[in-house]
Every structure is written in structure tokens, then in C-alpha cells.
C-alpha positions as CSV (number, residue, x, y, z in Angstrom):
1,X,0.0,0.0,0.0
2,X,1.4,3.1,-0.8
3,X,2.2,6.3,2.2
4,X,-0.4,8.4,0.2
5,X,-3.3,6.4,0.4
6,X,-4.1,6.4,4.2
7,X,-3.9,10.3,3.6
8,X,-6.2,10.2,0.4
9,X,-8.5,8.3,3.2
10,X,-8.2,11.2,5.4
11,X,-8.7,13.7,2.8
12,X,-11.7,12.5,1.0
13,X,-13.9,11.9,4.1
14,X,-13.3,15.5,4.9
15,X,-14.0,16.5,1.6
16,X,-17.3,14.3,2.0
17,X,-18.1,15.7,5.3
18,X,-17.9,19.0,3.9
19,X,-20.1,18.7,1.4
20,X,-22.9,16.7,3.7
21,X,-22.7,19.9,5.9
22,X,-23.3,22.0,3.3
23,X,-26.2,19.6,1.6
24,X,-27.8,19.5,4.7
25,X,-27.4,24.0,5.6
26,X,-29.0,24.3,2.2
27,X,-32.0,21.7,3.0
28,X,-32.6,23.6,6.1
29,X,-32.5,26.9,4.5
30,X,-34.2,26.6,1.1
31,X,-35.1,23.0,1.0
32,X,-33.2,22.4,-2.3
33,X,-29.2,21.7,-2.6
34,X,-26.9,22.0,-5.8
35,X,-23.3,20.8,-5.8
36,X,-21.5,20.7,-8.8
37,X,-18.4,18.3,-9.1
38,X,-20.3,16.3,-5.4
39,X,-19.9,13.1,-6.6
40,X,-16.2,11.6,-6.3
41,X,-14.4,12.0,-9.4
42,X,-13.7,7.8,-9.8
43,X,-17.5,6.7,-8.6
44,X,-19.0,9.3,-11.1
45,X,-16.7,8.1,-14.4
46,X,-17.5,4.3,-12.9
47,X,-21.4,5.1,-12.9
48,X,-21.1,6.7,-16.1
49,X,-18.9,3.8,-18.1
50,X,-21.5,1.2,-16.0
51,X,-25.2,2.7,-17.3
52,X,-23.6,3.1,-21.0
53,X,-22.7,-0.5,-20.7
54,X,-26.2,-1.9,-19.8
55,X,-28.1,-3.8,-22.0
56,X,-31.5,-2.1,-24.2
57,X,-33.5,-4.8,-22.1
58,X,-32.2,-3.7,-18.8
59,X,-33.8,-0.7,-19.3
60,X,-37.6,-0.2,-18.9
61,X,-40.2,2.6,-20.2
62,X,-40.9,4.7,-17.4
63,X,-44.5,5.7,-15.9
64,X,-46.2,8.3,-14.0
65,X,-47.6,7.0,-10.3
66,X,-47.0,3.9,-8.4
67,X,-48.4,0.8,-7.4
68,X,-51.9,0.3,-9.2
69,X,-51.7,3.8,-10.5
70,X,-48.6,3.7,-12.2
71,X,-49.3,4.6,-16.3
72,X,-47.6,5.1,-19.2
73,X,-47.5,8.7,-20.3
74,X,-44.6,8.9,-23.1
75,X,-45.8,12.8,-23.5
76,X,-45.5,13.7,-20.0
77,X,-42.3,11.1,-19.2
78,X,-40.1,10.1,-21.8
79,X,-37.0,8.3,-20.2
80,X,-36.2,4.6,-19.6
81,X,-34.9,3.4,-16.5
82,X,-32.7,0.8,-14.5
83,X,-33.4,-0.3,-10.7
84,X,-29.9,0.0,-9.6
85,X,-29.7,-3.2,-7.0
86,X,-26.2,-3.6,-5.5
87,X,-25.4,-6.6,-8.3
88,X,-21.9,-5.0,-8.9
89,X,-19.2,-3.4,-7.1
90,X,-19.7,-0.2,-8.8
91,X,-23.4,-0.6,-7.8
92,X,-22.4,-1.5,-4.0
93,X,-20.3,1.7,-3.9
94,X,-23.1,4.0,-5.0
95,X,-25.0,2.6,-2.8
96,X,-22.8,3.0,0.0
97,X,-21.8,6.6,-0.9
98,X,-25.6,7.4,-0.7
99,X,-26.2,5.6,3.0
100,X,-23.2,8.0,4.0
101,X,-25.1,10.9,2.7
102,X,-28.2,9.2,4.5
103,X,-26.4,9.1,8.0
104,X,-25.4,12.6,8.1
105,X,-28.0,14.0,7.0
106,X,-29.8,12.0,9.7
107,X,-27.6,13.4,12.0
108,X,-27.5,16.8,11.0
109,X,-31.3,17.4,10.3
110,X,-33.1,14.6,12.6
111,X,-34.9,13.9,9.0
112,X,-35.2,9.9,10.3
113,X,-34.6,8.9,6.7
114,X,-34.7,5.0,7.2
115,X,-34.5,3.8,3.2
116,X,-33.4,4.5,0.0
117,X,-33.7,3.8,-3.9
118,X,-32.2,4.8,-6.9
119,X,-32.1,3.9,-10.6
120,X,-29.8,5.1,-13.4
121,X,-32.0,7.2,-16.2
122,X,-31.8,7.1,-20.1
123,X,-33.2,10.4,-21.6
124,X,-33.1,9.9,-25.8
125,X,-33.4,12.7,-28.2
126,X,-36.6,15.1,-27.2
127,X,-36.9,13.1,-23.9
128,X,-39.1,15.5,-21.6
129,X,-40.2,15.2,-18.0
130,X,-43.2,17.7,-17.5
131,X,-43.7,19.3,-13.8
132,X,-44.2,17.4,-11.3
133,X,-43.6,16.5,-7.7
134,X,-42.0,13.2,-6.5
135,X,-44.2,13.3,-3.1
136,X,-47.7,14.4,-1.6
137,X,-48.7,15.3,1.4
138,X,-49.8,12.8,3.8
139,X,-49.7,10.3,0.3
140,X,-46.1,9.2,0.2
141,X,-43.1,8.0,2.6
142,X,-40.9,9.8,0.3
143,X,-39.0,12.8,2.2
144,X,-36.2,13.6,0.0
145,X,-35.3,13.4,-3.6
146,X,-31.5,13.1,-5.3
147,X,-30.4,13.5,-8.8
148,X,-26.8,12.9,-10.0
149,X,-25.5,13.3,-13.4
150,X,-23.5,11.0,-15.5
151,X,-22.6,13.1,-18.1
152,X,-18.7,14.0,-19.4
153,X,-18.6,17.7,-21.9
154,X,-22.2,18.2,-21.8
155,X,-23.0,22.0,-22.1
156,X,-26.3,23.7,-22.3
157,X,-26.7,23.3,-25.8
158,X,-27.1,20.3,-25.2
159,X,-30.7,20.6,-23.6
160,X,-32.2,18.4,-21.3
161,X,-31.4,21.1,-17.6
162,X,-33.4,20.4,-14.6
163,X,-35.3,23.5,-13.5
164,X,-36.3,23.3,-10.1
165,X,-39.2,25.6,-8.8
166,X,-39.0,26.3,-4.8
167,X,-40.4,28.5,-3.0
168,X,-38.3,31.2,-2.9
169,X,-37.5,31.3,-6.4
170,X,-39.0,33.4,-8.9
171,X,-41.8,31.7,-12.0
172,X,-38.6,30.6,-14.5
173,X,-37.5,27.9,-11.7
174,X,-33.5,27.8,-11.1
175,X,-32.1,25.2,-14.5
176,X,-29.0,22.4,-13.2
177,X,-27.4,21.0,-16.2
178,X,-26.9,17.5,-16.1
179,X,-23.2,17.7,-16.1
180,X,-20.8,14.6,-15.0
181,X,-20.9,14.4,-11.0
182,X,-23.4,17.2,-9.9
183,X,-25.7,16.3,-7.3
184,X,-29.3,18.2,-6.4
185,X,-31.1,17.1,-3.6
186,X,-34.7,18.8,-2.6
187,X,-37.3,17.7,-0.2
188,X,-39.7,15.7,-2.5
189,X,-43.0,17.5,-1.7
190,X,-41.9,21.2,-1.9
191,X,-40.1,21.3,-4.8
192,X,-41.9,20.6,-8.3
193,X,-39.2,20.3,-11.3
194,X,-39.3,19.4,-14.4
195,X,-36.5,17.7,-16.9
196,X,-36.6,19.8,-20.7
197,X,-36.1,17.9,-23.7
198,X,-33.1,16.3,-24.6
199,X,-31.2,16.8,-27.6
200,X,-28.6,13.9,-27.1
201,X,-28.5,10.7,-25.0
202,X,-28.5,12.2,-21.2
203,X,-27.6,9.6,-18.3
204,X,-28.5,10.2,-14.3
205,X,-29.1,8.4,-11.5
206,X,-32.4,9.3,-9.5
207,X,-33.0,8.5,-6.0
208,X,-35.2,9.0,-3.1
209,X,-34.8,8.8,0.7
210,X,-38.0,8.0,2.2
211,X,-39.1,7.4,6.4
212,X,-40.1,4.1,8.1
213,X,-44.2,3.9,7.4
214,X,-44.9,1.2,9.0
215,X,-46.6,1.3,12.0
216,X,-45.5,1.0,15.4
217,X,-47.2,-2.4,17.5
């Protein structure tokens, strides 16, 4: 083992915990974080070699709603997605990356986030994701929402920004573009968003923390 790698160790958990604390000031403040660059440098180009590797059929047309009201509405949702499961090591580290992210903001903000979800997104050519919320009130276990972007050289020519509308910004919503290793994170049922269209293939990773519903005995 190389003398540098302890201190790489060292560095990047501070790096991590710096971020977190910032992640989880933001939440508190405007219920909405952006971090550009978030995600470490080697997980993001991992994620981003893995999803472009997966096969067509891993990927699935995705709806609007869950459970027995989950449709298809190619108009209103246009991507495809992946259920990202732990089956590989590259899977196993985003998943661990995101329970870290879990922890402290569980520490920080008391959110009692108890689970979480993800799956890797496909948006093709004109792919659009019309507003929406991820959660409703007293409907959903669903507290908070992350996107991360697997995306090397894209620009905003290239289409395809998230524009988040919170509360305290003005009608136009604040657009994210979905460059390689930013990370937004908003509280699901405060902050409608949509995804514009697409004008090349556009990879991401959406998850969602969600609380313990089940009730106590």
C-alpha cells in the first residue's frame, strides 16, 4: 500500500463531510441543494462507463404514479430506466456513498430517513419530463429526492437542464445541467421540477430517501 493512500482516506472523508454539511445547511434553509463536481471524481466516471454498458432490455419505459396507479405517459415522461440493486461493485459503492449521505443528514437534520432507492436514467433525443412532484402530502413515505448526473462535456446546448421551482425562487425555476458528478437534492413535496427535452443521449441516477411507514405495534 502506498504512504499516500491512508492520507487520500483522510482527505476524502473531509471532503465528504464538507459537502454533507453543506447539503444538509442548504436543506434547512431553502429546502433544495446544488453541488456541482459532489460526486467523487472515480464513482462518477465508474457510474457513467457502467449505465452506457447496460443492455436495451435492462432498461424499462418509465411511468407516471405507483403501485396500481402507475401509467404510461410517453408525453408527459419520456425516459427509460434501471433499478440500480447492489449486483456490482460499482453498484455497491453507490449505494454505500448514498447511506453515508443518509447518516449525516440523519444526524444533521433529525430527517429519520430509514431507506433509500435509486435507478440510473436514459433520456433519448426530445426526452421531456413535464412538472411534477416526487411526493404528496400525507400520500407518500418519500421525504427527499437526489439526482446525479453521469454526463462528461455536456453544455447547455445540449438541452435536457433540470429546472427546479422552490419556493423562494422566482416563476422561470432555477435550471441544473446535467453535467458529470453534480448532485441536487430537494425535499420531495416542496419542490416541483421538471426535466426539458433532450437533444442527445442524457444519463443520471435518480433516487429518493423515504421514512419508516410502517406502523409501530
Amino acid at each position: 500500500m502506498s504512504i499516500l493512500e491512508p492520507l487520500q482516506l483522510v482527505l476524502d472523508e473531509a471532503c465528504a463531510l464538507l459537502l454533507f454539511d453543506l447539503i444538509a445547511k442548504d436543506l434547512y434553509q431553502h429546502g433544495y441543494s446544488v453541488q456541482t463536481n459532489a460526486l467523487p471524481a472515480e464513482l462518477a466516471a465508474l457510474l457513467a462507463a457502467e449505465v452506457r454498458l447496460l443492455p436495451a432490455d435492462h432498461f424499462k419505459k418509465a411511468g407516471i404514479g405507483r403501485d396500481q396507479q402507475h401509467i404510461l405517459k410517453p408525453l408527459l415522461r419520456g425516459d427509460h430506466i434501471s433499478w440500480i440493486t447492489g449486483n456490482t461493485q460499482v453498484n455497491q459503492a453507490w449505494l454505500e456513498w448514498a447511506g453515508s449521505l443518509q447518516q449525516a443528514l440523519n444526524q444533521r437534520l433529525l430527517l429519520g430517513l430509514f431507506s433509500f432507492e435509486s435507478h440510473f436514467a436514459h433520456y433519448a433525443i426530445g426526452d421531456v419530463y413535464t412538472k411534477h412532484q416526487d411526493a404528496f402530502k400525507g400520500e407518500t413515505n418519500r421525504v427527499l429526492s437526489l439526482v446525479t448526473y453521469l454526463n462528461p462535456n455536456w453544455n447547455d446546448a445540449d438541452g435536457s437542464q433540470l429546472v427546479l421551482y422552490p419556493q423562494d425562487m422566482n416563476k422561470d425555476g432555477l435550471q441544473v445541467s446535467p453535467c458529470l458528478a453534480t448532485l441536487v437534492v430537494f425535499l420531495s413535496e416542496d419542490v416541483p421540477h421538471e426535466v426539458l427535452a433532450a437533444l442527445g443521449d442524457r444519463f443520471s441516477i435518480a433516487g429518493w430517501f423515504s421514512v419508516n411507514s410502517t406502523p409501530v405495534i
